[in-house]
C-alpha positions as MATLAB code, in Angstrom:
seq = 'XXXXXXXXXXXXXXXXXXXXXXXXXXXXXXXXXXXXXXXXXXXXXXXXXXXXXXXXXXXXXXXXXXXXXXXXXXXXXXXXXXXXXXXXXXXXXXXXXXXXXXXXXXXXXXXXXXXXXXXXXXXXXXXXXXXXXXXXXXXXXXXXXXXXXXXXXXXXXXXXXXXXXXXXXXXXXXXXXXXXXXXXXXXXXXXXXXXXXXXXXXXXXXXXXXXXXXXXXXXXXXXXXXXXXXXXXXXXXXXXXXXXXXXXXXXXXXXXXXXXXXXXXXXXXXXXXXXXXXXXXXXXXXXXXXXXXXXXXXXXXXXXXXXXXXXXXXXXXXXXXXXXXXXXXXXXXXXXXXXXXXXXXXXXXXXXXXXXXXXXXXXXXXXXXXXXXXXXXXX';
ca = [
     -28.714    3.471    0.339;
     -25.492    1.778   -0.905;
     -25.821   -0.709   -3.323;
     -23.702   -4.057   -2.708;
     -22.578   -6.353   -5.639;
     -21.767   -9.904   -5.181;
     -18.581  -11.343   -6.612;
     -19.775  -14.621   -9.171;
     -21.177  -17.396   -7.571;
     -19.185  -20.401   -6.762;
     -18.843  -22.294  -10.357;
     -18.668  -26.223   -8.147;
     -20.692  -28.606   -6.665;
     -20.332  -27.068   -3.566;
     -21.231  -24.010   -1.625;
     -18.017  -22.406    0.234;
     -17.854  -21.499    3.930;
     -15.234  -20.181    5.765;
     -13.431  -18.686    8.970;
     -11.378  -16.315    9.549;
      -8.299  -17.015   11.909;
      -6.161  -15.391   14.201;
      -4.117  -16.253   16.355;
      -2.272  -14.599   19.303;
       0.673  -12.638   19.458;
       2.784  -10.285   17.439;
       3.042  -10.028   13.382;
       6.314  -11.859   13.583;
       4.194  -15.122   15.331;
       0.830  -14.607   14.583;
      -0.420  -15.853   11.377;
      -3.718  -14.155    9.861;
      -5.729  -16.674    7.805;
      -8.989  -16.961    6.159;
     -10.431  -20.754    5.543;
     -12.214  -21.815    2.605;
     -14.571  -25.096    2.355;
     -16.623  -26.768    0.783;
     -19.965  -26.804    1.985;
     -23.233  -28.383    1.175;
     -24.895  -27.646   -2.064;
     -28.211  -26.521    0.194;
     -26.437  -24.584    2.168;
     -28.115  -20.909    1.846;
     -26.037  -17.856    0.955;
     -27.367  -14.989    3.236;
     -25.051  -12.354    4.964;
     -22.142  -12.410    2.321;
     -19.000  -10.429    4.002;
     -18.049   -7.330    2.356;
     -14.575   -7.574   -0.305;
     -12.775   -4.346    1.692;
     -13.509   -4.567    5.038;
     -13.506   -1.962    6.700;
     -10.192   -0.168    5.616;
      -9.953   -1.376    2.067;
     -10.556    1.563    0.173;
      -7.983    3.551    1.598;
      -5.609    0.798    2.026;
      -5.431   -0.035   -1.468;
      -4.951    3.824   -2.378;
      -2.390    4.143   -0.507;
      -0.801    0.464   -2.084;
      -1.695    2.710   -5.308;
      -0.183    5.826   -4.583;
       2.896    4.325   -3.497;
       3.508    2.097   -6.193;
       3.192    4.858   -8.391;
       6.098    6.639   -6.773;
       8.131    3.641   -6.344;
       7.717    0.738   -8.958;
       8.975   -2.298   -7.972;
      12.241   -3.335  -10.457;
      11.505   -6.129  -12.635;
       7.722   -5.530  -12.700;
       6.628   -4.607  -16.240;
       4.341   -1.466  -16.414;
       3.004   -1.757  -20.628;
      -0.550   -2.680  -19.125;
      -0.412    0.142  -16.534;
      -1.423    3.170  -19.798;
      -2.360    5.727  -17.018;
       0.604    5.593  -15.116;
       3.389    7.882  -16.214;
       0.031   10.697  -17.335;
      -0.442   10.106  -13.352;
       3.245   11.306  -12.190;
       3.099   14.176  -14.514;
      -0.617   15.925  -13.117;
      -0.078   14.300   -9.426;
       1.635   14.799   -6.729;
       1.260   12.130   -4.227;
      -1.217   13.682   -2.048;
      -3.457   14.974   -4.633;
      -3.203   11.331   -6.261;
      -4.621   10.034   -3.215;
      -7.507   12.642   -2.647;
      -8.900   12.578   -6.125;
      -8.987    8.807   -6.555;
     -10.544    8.492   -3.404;
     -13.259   10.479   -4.357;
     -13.191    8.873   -7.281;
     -13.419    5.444   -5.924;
     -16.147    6.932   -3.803;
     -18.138    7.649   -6.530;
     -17.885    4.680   -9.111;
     -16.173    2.162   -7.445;
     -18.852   -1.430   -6.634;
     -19.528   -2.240   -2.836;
     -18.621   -5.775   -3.769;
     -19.206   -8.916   -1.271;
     -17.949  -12.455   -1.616;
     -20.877  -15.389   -1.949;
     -19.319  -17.331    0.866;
     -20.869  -18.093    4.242;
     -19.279  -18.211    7.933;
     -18.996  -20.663    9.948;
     -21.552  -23.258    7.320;
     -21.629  -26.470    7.526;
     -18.293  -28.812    6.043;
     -19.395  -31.428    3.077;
     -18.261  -34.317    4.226;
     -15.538  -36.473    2.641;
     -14.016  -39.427    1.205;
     -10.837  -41.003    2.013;
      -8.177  -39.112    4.088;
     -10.253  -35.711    3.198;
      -9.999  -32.772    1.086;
      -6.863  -31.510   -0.511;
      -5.544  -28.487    0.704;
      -3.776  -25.067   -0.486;
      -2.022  -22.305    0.971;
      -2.097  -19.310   -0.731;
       0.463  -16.284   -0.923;
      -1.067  -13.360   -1.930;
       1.064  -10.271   -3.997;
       2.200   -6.779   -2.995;
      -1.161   -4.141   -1.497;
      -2.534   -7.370   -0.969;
      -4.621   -8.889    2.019;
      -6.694  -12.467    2.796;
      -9.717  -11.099    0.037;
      -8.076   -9.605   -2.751;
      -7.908  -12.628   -4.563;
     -11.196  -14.313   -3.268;
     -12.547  -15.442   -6.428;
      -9.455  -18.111   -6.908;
      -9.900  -19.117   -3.623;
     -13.562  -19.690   -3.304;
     -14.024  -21.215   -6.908;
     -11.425  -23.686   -6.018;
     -12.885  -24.799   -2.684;
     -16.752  -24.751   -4.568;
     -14.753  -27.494   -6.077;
     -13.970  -29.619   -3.332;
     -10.711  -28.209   -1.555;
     -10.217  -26.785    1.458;
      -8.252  -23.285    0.383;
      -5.875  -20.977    3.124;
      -5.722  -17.646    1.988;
      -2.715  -16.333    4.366;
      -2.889  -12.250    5.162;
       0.870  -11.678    5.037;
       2.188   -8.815    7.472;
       5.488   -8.501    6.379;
       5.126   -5.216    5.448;
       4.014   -5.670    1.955;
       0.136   -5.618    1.983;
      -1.934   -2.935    1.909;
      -1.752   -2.731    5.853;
      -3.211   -5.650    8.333;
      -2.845   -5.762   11.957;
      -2.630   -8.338   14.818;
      -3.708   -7.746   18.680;
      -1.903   -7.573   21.948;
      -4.652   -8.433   24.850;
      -7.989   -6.853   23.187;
      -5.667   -3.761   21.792;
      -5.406   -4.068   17.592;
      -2.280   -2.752   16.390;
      -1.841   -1.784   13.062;
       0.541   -3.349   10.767;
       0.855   -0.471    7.921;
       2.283   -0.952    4.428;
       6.044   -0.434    3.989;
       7.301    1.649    1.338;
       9.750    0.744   -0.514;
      12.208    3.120   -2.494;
      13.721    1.919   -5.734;
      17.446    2.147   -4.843;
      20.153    0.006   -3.507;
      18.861   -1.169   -0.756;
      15.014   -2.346   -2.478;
      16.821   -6.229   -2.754;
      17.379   -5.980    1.308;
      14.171   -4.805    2.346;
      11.984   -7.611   -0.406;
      14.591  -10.639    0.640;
      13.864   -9.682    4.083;
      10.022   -9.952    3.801;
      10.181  -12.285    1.037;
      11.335  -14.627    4.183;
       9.286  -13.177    6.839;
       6.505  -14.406    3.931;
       7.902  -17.935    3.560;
       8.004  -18.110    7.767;
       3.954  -17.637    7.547;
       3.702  -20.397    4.985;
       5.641  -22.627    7.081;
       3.254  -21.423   10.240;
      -0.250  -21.725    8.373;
       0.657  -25.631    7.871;
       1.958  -26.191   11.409;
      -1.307  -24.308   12.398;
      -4.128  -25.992    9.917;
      -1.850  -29.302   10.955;
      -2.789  -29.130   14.616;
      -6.897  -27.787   13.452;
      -7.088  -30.672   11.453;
      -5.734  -33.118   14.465;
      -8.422  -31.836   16.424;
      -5.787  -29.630   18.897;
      -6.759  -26.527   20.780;
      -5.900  -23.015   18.381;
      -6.366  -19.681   19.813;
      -8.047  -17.337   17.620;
      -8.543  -13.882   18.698;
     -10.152  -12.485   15.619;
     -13.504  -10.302   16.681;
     -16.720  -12.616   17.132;
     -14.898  -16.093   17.217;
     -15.703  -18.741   18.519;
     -14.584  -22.501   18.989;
     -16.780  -23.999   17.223;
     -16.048  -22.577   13.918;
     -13.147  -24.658   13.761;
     -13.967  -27.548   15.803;
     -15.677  -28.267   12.216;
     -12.271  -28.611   10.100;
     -11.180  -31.389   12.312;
     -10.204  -34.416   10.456;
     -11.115  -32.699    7.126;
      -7.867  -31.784    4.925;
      -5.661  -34.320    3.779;
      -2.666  -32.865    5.149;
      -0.454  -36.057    4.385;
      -1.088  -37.001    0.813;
      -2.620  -33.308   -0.709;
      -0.576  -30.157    0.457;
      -0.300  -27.838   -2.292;
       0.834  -23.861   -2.760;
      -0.345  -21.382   -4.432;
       0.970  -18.326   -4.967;
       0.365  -14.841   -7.091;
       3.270  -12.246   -7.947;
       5.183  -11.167   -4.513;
       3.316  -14.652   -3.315;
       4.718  -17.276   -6.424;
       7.880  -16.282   -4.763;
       7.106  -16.994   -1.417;
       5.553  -20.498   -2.601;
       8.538  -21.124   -4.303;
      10.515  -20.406   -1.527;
       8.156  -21.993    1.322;
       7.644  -25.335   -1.160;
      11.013  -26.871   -0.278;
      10.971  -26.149    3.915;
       7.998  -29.219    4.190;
       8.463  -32.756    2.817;
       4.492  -32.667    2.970;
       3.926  -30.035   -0.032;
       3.269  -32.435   -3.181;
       3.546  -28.868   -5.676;
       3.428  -25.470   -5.952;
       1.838  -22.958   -8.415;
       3.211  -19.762   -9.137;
       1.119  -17.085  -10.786;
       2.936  -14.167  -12.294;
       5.901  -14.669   -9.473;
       7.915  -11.779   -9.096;
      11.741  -12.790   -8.569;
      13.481  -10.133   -7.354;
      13.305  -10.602   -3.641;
      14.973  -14.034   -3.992;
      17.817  -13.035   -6.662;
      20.351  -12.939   -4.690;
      19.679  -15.958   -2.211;
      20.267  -19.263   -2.770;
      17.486  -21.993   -2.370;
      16.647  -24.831   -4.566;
      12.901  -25.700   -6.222;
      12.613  -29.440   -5.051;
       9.000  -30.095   -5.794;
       6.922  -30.101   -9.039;
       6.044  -26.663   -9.887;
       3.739  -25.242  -12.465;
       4.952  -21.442  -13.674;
       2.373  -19.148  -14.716;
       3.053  -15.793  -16.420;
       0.556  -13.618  -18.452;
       2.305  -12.319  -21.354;
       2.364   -8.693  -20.776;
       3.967   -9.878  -17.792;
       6.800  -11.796  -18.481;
      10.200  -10.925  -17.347;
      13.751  -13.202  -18.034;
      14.984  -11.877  -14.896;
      12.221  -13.548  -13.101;
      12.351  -16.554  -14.883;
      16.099  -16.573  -14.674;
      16.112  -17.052  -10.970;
      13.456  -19.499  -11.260;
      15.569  -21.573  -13.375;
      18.434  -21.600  -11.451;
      16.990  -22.930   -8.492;
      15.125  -25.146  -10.491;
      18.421  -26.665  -12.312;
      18.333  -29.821  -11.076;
      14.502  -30.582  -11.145;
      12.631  -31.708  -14.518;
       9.071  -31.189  -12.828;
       8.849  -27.500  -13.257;
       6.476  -26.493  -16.081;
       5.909  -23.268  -18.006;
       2.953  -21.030  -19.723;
       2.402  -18.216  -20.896;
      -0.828  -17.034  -20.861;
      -2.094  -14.441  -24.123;
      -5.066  -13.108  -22.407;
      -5.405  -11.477  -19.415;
      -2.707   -8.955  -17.143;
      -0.948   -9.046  -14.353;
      -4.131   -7.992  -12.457;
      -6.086  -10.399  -13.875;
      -5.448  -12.968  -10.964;
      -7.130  -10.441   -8.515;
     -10.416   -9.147   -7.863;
      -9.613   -5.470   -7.776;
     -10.779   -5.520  -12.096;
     -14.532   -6.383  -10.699;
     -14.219   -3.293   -8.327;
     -14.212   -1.037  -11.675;
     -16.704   -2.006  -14.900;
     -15.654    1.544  -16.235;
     -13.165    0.378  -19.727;
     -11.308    3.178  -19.301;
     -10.159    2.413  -16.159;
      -9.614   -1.080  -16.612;
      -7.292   -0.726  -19.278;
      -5.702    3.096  -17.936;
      -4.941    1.404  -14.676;
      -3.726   -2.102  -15.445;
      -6.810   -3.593  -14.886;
      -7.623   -5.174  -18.198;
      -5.644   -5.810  -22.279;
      -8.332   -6.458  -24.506;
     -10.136   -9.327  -22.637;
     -13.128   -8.446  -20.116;
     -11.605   -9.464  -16.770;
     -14.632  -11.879  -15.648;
     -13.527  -13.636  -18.623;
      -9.763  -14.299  -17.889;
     -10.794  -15.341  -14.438;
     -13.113  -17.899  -15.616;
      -9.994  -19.579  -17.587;
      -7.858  -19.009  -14.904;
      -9.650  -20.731  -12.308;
     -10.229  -23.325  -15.214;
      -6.426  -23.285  -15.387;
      -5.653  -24.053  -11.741;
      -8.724  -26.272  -11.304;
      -6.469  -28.280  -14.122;
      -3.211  -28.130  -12.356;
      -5.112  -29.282   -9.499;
      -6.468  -32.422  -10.905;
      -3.296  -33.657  -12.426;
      -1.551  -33.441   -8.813;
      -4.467  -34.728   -6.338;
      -4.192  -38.597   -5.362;
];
């Protein structure tokens, strides 16, 4: 029997539901999105859906093994203790074979208290805010449930985009009722790392743009294919007329993804801010763009990085609403849910997972955090 372990429970007033979206055509068209809502406070919690899918385990091993071999410039590594003992007795391969085992044998089953397809809360006013949110690199539409699904338990309706530029874990998009894979792309460290991030780092900001159009048109009650497995029209004939699309767009965005947000934030008049967790710079160093909206900038300390807040700065240089914190607890990781996947200290703090604060602790203040950034902003 394998034991499943549910993520916490959603902190708001609200249960969450959600639906998973996708919609026709190639990675370079398609967009890949998961919708979070608030749902009635009765509403019951039965089948939760599992945190990896199917393909998780080996997906983010593979994120992990490459990484390893190939960390990203301007990305510190102090919190990652395990990681140059793991170049010296690995090679790739056996990296890969004896943490999957590993995982295997002490990794949780974990699944995420939300429900498909439930029932919307209704509204007041012009409905609920919204966010789009830009995950980070061996990421996918899951990793980082638990700031998605507290926020919407909250009252807001939350758009967790699967990115397939290349820089997740691996996702995949359909042609007909044939899935094709879209794998992770590795990336050396040389001269050409700026060309191949700028290039996705755009790609990403193209999906951000897309997810509005798309949850636009939902929300005006307009016809959206979705060819994800099991779907059906109904599940999001439900969202219609319930996101406040004109007065409360906000992004959200963690690592690889605060760069995308910061990107994507000035290519809609409609985004009111942005917030940028840990954003990681380097794909956007050497191209120009300007931060026009207000912008909250989030770093954990162990983090922190003047090149990346260098660019920041400069394309902020002529905007007074960007804000900065540094945050003492917590690690780069901290924003994910991958720390819940392993209770084992050692591992937490050998493999980035953890400083010297439990990780269900720094997520409770973070979601505190952007819970606060969202209540200044919201009309």
């Amino acid at each position: 029997m394998i034991f499943k372990t549910p993520l916490p429970a959603p902190a708001g007033p609200f249960q969450v539901g959600y639906v998973d979206l996708l919609t026709p055509g190639p990675a370079s068209t398609s967009s890949l999105l998961r919708i979070h809502y608030p749902s009635p406070a009765y509403t019951k919690v039965t089948k939760q859906p599992s945190w990896a899918g199917e393909n998780g385990q080996e997906g983010m091993l593979k994120f992990m093994q490459t990484m390893i071999w190939n960390w990203p410039s301007w990305a510190n590594t102090s919190e990652f203790h395990l990681l140059d003992l793991c170049k010296k007795i690995f090679t790739p391969a056996s990296f890969f074979s004896a943490f999957n085992i590993g995982w295997t044998l002490v990794a949780k089953r974990l699944t995420i208290p939300i429900v498909r397809s439930a029932a919307i809360e209704p509204h007041a006013g012009s409905g609920w805010p919204v966010v789009v949110f830009s995950h980070g690199i061996g990421c996918s539409r899951f990793t980082m449930s638990q700031l998605c699904y507290q926020l919407a338990s909250k009252g807001v309706m939350v758009i967790s985009i699967e990115h397939r530029d290349g820089s997740g874990f691996g996702s995949f998009y359909k042609e007909g009722d044939t899935v094709i894979d879209v794998p992770m792309c590795s990336v050396p460290v040389n001269s050409h790392e700026y060309e191949v991030r700028n290039r996705q780092v755009n790609h990403r900001c193209r999906e951000v743009i897309r997810t509005i159009e798309i949850i636009d048109k939902i929300n005006a009650g307009k016809t959206v294919g979705n060819v994800i497995d099991d779907a059906n029209e109904a599940e999001l004939d439900i969202l219609k007329s319930s996101m406040d699309m004109k007065n409360n767009l906000f992004l959200m965005g963690h690592s690889f993804g605060g760069a995308t947000v910061l990107l994507a934030s000035s290519k809609d008049s409609r985004v009111k801010g942005v917030l940028a967790l840990d954003p990681w710079m380097l794909p956007l160093a050497r191209q120009e763009f300007q931060i026009v909206r207000p912008a909250c900038v989030v770093n954990t300390e162990v983090f922190l990085n003047q090149n990346n807040l260098e660019v920041i700065k400069e394309a902020s240089n002529n905007n007074d609403d960007v804000k900065y914190q540094v945050l003492k607890d917590g690690v780069h990781m901290s924003a994910t849910d991958i720390p819940s996947v392993f209770t084992q200290g050692v591992l937490r703090t050998g493999l980035g997972f953890m400083d010297k604060v439990e990780p269900e602790t720094v997520m409770i203040e973070l979601n505190k955090l952007v819970w606060e950034w969202m209540k200044k902003l919201v009309d």
